[in-house]
C-alpha positions as MATLAB code, in Angstrom:
seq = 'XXXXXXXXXXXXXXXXXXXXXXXXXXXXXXXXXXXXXXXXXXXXXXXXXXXXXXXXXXXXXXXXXXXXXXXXXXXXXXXXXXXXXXXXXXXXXXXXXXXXXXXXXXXXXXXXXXXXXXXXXXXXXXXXXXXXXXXXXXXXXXXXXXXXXXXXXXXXXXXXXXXXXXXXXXXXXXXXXXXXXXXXXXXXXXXXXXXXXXXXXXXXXXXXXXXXXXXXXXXXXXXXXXXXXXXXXXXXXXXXXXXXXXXXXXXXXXXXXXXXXXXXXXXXXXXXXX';
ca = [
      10.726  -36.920   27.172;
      11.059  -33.034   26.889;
      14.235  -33.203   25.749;
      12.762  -35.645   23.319;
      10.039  -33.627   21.690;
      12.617  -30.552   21.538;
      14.902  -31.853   18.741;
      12.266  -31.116   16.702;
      12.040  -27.814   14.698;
      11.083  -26.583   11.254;
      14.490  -28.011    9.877;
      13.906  -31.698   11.312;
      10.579  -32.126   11.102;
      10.961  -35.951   10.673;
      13.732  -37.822   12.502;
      14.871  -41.767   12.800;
      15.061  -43.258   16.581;
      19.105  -42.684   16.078;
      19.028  -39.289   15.020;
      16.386  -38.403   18.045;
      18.936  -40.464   20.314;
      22.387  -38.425   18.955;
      20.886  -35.296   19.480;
      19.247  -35.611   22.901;
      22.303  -37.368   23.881;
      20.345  -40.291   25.527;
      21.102  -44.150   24.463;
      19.491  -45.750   21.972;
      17.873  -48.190   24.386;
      16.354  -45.369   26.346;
      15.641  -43.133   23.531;
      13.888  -46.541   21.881;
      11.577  -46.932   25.504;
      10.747  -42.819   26.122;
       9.497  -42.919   21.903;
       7.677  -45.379   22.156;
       5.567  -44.130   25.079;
       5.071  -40.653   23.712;
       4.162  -42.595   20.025;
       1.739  -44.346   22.514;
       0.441  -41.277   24.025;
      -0.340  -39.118   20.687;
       2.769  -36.875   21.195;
       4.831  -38.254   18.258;
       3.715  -39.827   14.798;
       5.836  -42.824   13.525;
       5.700  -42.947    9.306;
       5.996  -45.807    6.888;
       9.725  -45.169    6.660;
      10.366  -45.198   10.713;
      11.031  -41.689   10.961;
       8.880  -39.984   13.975;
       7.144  -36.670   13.872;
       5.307  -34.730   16.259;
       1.737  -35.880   17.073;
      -1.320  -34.285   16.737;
      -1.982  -34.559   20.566;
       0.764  -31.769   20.861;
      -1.725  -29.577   18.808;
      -4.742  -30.771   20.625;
      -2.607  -29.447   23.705;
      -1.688  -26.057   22.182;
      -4.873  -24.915   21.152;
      -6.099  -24.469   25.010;
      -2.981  -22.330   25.632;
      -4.656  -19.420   27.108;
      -1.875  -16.817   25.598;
      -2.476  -18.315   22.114;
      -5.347  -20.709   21.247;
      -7.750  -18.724   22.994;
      -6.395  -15.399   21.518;
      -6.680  -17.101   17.712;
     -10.457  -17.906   18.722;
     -11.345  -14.336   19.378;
      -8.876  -12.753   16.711;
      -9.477  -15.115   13.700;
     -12.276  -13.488   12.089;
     -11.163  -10.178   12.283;
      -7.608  -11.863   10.886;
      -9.754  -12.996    7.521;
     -11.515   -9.508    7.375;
      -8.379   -7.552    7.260;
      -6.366  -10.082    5.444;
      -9.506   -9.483    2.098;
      -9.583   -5.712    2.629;
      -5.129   -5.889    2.788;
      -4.817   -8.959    0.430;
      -1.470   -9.443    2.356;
      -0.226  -12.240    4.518;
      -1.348  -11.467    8.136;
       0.295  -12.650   11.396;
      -0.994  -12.611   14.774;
       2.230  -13.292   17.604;
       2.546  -13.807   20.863;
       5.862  -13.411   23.524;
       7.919  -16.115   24.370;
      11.278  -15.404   25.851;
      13.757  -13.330   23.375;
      11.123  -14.935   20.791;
       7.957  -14.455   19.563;
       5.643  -17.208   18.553;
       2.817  -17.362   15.459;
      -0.446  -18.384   17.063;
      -1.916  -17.722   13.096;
      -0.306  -16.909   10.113;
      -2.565  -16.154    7.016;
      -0.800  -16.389    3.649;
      -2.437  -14.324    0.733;
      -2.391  -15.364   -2.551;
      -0.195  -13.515   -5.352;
       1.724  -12.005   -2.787;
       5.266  -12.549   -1.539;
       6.129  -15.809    0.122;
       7.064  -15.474    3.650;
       9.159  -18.331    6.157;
       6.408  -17.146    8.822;
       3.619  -20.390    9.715;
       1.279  -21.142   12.586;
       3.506  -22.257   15.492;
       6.927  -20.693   13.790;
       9.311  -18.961   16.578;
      11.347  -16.381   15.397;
      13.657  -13.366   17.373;
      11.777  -10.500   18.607;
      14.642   -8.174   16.932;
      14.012   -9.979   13.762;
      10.275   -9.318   12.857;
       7.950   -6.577   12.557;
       5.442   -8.125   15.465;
       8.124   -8.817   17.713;
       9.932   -5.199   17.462;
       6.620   -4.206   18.787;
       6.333   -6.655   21.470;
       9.940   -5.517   22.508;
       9.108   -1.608   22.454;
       6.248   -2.349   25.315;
       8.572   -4.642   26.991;
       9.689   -3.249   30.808;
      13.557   -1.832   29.808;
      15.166   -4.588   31.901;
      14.204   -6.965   29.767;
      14.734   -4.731   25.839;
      18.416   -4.472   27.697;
      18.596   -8.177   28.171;
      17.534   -8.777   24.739;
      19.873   -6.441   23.511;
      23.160   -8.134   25.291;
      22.166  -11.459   23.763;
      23.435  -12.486   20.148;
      21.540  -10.651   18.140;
      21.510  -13.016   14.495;
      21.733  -11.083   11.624;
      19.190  -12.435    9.103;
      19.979   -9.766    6.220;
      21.959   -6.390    5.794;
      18.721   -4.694    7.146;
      18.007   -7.113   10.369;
      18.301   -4.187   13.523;
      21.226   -5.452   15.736;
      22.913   -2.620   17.093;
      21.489   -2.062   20.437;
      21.450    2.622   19.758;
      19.761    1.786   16.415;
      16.959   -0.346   18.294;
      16.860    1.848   21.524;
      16.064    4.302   19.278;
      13.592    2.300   16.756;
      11.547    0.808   19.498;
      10.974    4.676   21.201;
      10.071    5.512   17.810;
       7.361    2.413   17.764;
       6.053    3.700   21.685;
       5.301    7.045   19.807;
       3.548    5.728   16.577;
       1.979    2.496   17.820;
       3.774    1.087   14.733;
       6.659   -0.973   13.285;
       7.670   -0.511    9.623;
      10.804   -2.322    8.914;
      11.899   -3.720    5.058;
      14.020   -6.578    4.532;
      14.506   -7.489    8.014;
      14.205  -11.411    8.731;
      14.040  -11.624    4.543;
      14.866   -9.695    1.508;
      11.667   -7.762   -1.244;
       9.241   -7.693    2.310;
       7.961   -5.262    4.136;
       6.221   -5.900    7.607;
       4.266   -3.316    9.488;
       2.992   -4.140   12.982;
       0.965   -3.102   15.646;
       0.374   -3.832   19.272;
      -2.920   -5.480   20.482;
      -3.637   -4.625   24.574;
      -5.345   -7.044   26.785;
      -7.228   -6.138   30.217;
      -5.521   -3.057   32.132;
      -4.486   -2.087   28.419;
      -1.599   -4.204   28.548;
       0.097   -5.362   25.508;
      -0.886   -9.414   25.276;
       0.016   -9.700   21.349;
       1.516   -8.212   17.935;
      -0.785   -8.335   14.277;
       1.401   -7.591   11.820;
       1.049   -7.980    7.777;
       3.943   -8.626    4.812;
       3.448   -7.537    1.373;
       5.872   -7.173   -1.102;
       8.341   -4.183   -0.682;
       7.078   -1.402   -2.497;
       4.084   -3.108   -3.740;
       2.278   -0.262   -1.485;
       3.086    2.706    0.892;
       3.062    1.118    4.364;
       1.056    3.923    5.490;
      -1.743    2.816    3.268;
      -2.043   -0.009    5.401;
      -1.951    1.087    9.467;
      -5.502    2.277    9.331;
      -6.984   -1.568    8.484;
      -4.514   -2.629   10.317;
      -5.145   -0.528   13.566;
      -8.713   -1.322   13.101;
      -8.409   -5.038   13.502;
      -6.250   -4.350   16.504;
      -8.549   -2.050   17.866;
     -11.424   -4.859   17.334;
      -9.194   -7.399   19.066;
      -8.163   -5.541   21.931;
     -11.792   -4.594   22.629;
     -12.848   -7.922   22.078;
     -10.624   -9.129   25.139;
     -11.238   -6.269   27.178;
      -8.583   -3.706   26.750;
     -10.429   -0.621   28.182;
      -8.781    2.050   25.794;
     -10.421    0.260   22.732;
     -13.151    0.723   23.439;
     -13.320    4.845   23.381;
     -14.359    4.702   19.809;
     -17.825    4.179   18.726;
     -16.629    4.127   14.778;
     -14.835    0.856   15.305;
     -16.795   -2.391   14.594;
     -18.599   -3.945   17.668;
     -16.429   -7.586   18.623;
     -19.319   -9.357   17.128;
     -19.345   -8.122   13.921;
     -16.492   -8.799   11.825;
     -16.980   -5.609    8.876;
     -15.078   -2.714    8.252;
     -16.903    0.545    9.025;
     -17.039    1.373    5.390;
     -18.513   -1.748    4.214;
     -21.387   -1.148    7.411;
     -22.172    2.142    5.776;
     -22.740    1.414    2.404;
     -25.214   -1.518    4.208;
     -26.731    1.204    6.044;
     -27.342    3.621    3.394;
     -28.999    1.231    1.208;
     -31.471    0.382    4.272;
     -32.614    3.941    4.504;
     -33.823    3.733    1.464;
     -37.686    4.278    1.138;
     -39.226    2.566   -2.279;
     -41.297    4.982   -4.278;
     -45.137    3.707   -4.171;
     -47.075    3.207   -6.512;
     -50.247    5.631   -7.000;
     -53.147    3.915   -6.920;
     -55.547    2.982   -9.879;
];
């Protein structure tokens, strides 16, 4: 049944029995009975034309994943908050193997389309959010990473294990990834790390715009913000050694809070009496 629900990806989304049964390598009779029981179950979708799908049980199921449904709970409205102050698509990733996986993926309007979607799995070496999730990785596994086969998406993609020994220490210093053009050509991704309790790193936010719509500098203090937010919000104890940040419950940037705050202090002029 697992091997079942793994032929499907983002290029086979919908698949006949005999495709499903050619690629898991099981007969037709047995892929025929294991389909049926997940269709039965909510784990696949069978269409009009007898193609199969995945069900939405299997989202039901991922949404109580502790490492990602309940992390897109607490993160979400910070996600929309910096995604109107950035007007860029925003991306909030977890780990998962050499791989990192979109728990929520934003898109912006009038910006520059992205492959990127909730529940899309891409190499850690090949995005912005999972170059940071690989800097705060223990070195065993950055050199296990590094021996696999690195894919080369475009001229830019990081594959030579110096260049991203030496890229990731840079990341450890900063607290940020800038890369351009590295899963796909005219974007640039900048990333940062979001900690969990004992100020480990649980997550990566990152945002895409255009490349050289803006200076990617321009964007790291929004975007360390909302990190900030998160991480305090799940209990990292370094985020919370700044009393300028937003409190967890309140979902505004410190600017917009000011502006709120100065027009409360002020006092309307009486009127003398008659």
């Amino acid at each position: 049944m697992l091997s079942i629900l793994g032929v499907f990806d983002t290029e086979n989304v919908a698949l006949t029995l005999s495709e499903i049964s050619r690629r898991t390598g099981l007969t037709l009779s047995t892929t025929h009975r294991l389909v049926n029981e997940l269709r039965c179950w909510g784990a696949l979708s069978r269409h009009s034309d007898g193609k199969y799908s995945i069900g939405l049980r299997i989202l039901e199921l991922g949404t109580l994943a502790p490492q990602g449904g309940q992390l897109r709970e607490i993160a979400l409205p910070y996600l929309h908050d910096l995604q109107h102050a950035t007007r860029a698509n925003v991306h909030l990733a977890v780990p998962d193997g050499h791989d990192v996986i979109y728990v929520e993926s934003l898109r912006a309007r009038d910006t520059v389309p992205v492959p990127s979607r909730l529940g899309g799995r891409w190499p850690m070496h090949a995005t912005g959010t999972g170059l940071v999730l690989l800097a705060y990785s223990p070195q065993e596994f950055q050199e296990e990473v590094f021996a696999s086969d690195l894919r080369k998406y475009t001229e830019k993609t990081l594959t030579d294990p110096d260049e991203l020994r030496h890229f990731l220490a840079e990341v450890r210093k900063s607290g940020v990834a800038i890369v351009e053009n590295q899963l796909t050509y005219d974007v640039m991704a900048v990333a940062v790390p979001i900690r969990g309790p004992r100020d480990r790193v649980v997550a990566a936010l990152g945002i895409t715009v255009k490349t050289g719509s803006t200076s990617p500098h321009s964007l790291v203090p929004a975007l360390a913000a909302t990190s900030r937010s998160i991480s305090r919000a799940l209990g990292a104890p370094s985020a919370g050694a700044d009393p300028s940040m937003p409190r967890p419950q309140q979902h505004h940037w410190p600017v917009r809070e000011a502006k709120r705050d100065s027009r409360r202090t002020v006092v309307p002029r009486r009127r003398p009496p008659r």
